[in-house]
C-alpha positions as CSV (number, residue, x, y, z in Angstrom):
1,X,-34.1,-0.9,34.0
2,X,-31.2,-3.3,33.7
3,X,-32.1,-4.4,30.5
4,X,-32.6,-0.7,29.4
5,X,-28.9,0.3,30.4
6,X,-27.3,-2.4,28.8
7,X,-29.5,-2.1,25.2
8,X,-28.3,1.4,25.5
9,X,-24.6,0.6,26.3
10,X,-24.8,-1.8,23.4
11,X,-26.3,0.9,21.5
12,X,-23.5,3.4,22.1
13,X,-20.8,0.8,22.0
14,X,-21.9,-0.3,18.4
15,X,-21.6,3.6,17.9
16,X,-18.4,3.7,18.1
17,X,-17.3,0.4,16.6
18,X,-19.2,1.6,13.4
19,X,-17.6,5.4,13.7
20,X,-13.7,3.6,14.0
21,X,-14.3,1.2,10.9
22,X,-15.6,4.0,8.8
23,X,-12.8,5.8,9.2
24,X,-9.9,2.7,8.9
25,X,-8.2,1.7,5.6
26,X,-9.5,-1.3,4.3
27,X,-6.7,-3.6,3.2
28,X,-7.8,-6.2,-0.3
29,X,-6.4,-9.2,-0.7
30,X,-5.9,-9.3,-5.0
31,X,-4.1,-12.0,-7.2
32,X,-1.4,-10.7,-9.7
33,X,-3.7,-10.5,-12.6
34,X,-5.8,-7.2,-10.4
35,X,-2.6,-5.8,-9.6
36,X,-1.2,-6.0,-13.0
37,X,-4.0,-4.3,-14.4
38,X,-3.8,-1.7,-11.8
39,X,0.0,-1.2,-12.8
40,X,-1.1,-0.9,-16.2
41,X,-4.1,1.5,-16.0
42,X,-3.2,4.1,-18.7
43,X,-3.9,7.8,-17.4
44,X,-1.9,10.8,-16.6
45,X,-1.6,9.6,-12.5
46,X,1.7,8.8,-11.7
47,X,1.6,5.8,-9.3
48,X,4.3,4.6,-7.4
49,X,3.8,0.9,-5.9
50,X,5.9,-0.3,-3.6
51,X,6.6,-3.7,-2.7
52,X,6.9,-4.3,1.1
53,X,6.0,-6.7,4.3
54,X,6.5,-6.4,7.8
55,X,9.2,-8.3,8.5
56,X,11.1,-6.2,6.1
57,X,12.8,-3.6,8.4
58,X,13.3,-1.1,5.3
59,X,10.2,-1.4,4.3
60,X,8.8,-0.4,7.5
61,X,11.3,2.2,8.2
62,X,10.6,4.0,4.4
63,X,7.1,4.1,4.9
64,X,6.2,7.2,6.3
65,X,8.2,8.7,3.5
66,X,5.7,7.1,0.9
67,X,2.9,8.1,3.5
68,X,4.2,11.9,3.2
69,X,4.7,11.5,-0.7
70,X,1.4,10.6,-0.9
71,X,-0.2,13.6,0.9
72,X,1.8,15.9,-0.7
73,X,1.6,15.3,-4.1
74,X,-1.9,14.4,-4.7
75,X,-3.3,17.4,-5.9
76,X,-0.4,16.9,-8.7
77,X,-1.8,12.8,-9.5
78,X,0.7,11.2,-7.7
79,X,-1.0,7.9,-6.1
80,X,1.0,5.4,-3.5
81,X,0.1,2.0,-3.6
82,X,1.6,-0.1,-0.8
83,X,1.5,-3.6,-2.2
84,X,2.0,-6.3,0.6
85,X,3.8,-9.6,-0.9
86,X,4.6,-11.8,1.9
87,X,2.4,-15.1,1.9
88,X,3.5,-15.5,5.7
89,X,1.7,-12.7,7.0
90,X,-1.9,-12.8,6.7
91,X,-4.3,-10.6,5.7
92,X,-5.8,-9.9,9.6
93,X,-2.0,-9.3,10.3
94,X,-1.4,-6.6,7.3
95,X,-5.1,-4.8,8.5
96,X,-3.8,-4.9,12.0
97,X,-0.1,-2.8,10.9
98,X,-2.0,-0.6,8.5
99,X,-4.7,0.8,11.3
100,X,-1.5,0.8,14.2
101,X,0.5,3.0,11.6
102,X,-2.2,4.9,10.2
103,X,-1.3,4.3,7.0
104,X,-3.6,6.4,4.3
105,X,-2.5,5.0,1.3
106,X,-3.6,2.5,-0.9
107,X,-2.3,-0.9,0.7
108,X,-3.0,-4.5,-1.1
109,X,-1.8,-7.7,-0.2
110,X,-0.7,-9.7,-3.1
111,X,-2.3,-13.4,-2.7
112,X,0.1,-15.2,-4.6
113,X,2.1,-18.3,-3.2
114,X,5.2,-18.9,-5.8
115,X,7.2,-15.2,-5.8
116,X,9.5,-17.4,-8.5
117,X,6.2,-16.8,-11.0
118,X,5.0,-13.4,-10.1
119,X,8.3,-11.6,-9.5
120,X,9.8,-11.5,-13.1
121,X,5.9,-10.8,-14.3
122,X,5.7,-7.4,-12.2
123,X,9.7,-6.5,-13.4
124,X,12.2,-8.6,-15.2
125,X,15.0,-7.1,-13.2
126,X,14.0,-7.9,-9.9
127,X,16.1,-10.2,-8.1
128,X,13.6,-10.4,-5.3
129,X,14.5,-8.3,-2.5
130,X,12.5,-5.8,-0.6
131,X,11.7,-3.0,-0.4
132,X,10.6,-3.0,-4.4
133,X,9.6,0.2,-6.3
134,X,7.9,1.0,-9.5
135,X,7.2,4.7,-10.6
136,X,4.9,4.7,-13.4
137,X,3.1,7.0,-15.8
138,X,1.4,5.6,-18.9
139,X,0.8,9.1,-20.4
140,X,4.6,10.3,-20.5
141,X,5.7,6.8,-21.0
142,X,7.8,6.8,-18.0
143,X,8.3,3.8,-16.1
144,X,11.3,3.7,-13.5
145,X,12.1,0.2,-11.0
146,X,14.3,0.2,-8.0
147,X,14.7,-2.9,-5.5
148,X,16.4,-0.8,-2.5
149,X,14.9,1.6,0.3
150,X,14.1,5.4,-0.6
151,X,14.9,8.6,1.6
152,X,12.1,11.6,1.2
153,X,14.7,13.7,-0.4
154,X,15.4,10.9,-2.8
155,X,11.4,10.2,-3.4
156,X,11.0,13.6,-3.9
157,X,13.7,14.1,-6.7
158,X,12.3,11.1,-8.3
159,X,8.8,12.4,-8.6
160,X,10.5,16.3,-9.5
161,X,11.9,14.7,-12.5
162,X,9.2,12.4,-13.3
């Protein structure tokens, strides 16, 4: 009878487990090269990738606007891709703040060690600072990038006039 209860406890609790991972975002550690060609895929989606890590108190506190961004426009092929760049935090650590925030969106983390060879590659005008933006369309040859935090209202005007 024991063994039956716990079988069946094991049973349920591998249930569960198996109903909460279906349903969390799976984060994917890429190189630059993946995310380069994910910048670069030519369609009519906009896609708007910001550059963040935890650490980065903007970052963190802009996020929810990208999160409602991304809801609200994707019936109009807006796509949010949160790309994590901070080689100090690992990828457990990202995959941990992406299920306690419930973040929907995309989210990568960029495996790359030397932000002195990758930065200039992504934009030539970034300095380097966080939070990092690009908007991008291939098909109306629009490409705008900004290296400061966003409001909605501002996020919103950008994608209006996109």
């Amino acid at each position: 009878m024991k063994k039956l209860f716990f079988a069946s406890l094991f049973n349920f609790m591998l249930y569960l487990n198996c109903g909460l991972i279906s349903h969390a975002q799976i984060v994917k550690e890429i190189k630059l090269p993946e995310l380069q060609k994910m910048i670069n895929t030519a369609d009519d989606t906009t896609r708007i990738f910001n550059f963040w890590f935890i650490g980065c108190k903007p970052c963190v506190k802009e996020m929810p606007y990208f999160e409602e961004v991304n809801q609200k426009y994707k019936d109009k092929k807006v796509k949010v891709i949160f790309v994590h760049c901070s080689e100090l935090e690992d990828l457990d650590k990202v995959a941990y703040f992406v299920e306690k925030k419930k973040i929907k969106a995309q989210v990568v983390k960029l495996s790359e060690n030397n932000p002195n060879y990758w930065i200039p590659r992504i934009d030539k005008s970034w300095q380097g600072s966080t939070p990092a933006t690009i908007f991008i369309n291939h098909q109306k040859k629009k490409r705008l990038f900004f290296e400061k935090p966003f409001t909605l209202a501002e996020l919103e005007q950008i994608i209006n006039n996109f």
